[in-house]
C-alpha positions, 0 to 999 in steps of 0.5 A: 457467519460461513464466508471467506470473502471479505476476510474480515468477517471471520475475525469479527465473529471470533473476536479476533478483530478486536483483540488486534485492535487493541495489540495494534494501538497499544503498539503506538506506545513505542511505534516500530509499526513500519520499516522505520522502526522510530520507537517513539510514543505516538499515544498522544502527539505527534513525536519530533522523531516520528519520521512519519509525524503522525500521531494517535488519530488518522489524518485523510487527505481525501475519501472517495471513488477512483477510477483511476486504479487497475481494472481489477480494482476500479470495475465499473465503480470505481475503488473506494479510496481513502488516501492518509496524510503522511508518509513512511517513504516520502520518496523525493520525486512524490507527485502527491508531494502536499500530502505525504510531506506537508500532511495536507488532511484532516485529522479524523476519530475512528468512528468517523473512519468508519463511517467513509468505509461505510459511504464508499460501500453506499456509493456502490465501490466494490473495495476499501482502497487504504492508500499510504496505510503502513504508518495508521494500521492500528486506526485502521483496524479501529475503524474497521471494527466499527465498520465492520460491526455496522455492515462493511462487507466491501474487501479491503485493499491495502495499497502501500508503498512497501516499507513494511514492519513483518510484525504489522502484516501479521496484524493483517493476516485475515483482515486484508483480502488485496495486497498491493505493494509498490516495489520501486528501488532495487539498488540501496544506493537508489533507496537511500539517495531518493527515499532516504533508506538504504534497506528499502528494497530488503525490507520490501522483498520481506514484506512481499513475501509475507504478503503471499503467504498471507493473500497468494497470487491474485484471484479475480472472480467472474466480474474481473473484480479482485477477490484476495491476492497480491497486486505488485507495482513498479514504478518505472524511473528513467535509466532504471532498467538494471533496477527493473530487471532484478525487481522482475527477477525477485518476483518471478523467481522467489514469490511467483512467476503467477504473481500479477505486476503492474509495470507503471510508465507515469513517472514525471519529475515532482516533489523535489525531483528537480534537485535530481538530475537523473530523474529530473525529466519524464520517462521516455516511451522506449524506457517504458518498453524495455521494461516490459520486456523485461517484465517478460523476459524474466518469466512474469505472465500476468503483466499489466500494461499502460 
């Protein structure tokens, strides 16, 4: 099979996939998948310890088209979104507080992973949009496997809130075609205050780098349709523009002025956001510009704007 596009397909027929596979889940035994580096056994049941309280099978929250992602992602039929309960991060201001705190979702087998990989391709969505992965790596290359042996040929978008384990990403090299990583804190005293890690940002900054080496700058093909590259948000959060500032810098200077950010302006206060005060108000419009601006003055030259 000739083809770089979806990246997976290399690895199906060479094996590679389902040698990952069986590292990745045999890695449950003693998670450290993610940033939180937990090291409980996840192979049956849930762990009180688990800080994502996940256990050996995937919980989905919802599966479908989005319209709602970036115009690379969503095209004209939308991204095919598969949204996991739990989380690493759970910053306190998650506006989709019910499933990354309470794990609202439904447990599902890898064979049934797979086939809404599958449906989102019959729906005609041009990727397999995994939301909030970091934590079910080893189900999702289960799934994949399966999918994949059964005709998946959509890429795959791994959109994650950037708290990521260097050793989980190489699982992922040659299987991700998009990597789209939120980068939100810059300060640790942010992180730890608002998502409970003083190394957030570290972690991220590490995580991003092996993600361009994995994927490069974004491509998209004649369609404006993301082909393989990296996708950078970041969220913008009232009073945060010190913080964007030296996020703008990291990207621009250290992975790539070419690098494609999404500077995000729908922050509101949720979760638990009114414990904060802070952040406990929307952002103002002029917040919002100053951020690009800064986007922009730092040397980024592929902005997206909202």
């Amino acid at each position: 099979m000739a083809t770089d596009y979806p990246a997976y397909l290399a690895l199906l027929e060479s094996g590679e996939l389902a040698r990952r596979v069986q590292k990745a889940v045999h890695s449950l035994g003693d998670c450290a998948l993610c940033g939180r580096q937990c090291h409980v056994d996840r192979r049956n049941h849930p762990d009180p310890d688990s800080y994502c309280q996940a256990g050996r099978q995937a919980q989905v929250s919802s599966v479908g088209p989005h319209h709602g992602e970036e115009d690379c992602l969503r095209g004209w039929a939308g991204s095919g979104t598969i949204f996991f309960s739990h989380c690493n991060l759970r910053c306190v201001f998650c506006q989709n507080y019910d499933i990354s705190f309470q794990g609202t979702g439904r447990t599902v087998q890898p064979d049934e992973l797979a086939q809404m990989m599958l449906g989102l391709q019959d729906r005609g969505c041009h990727n397999v949009n995994v939301v909030t992965p970091s934590h079910v790596v080893p189900q999702i290359l289960e799934a994949l496997l399966i999918a994949a042996e059964n005709g998946l040929r959509l890429p795959i978008v791994y959109n994650t809130g950037g708290y990521d384990q260097i050793d989980t990403l190489r699982l992922l090299d040659g299987v991700v075609d998009v990597y789209m990583p939120d980068l939100k804190f810059w300060n640790a005293d942010t992180s730890r205050r608002l998502a409970n890690t003083a190394d957030s940002r570290d972690v991220a900054c590490r995580a991003i780098r092996e993600m361009h080496r994995q994927v490069g700058d974004m491509v998209l093909d004649r369609h404006g349709l993301a082909r393989r590259g990296l996708l950078v948000r970041h969220l913008v959060m009232p009073e945060g523009l010190d913080e964007t500032r030296q996020i703008m810098r990291f990207l621009a200077r250290e992975i790539s002025a070419d690098t494609l950010v999404n500077v995000m302006p729908q922050y509101h206060p949720a979760g638990y956001a009114e414990k904060y005060p802070e952040i406990n108000r929307p952002l103002k419009h002029e917040e919002y510009a100053d951020a690009v601006a800064v986007a922009e003055e730092e040397g980024l030259r592929r902005i997206i704007e909202r």
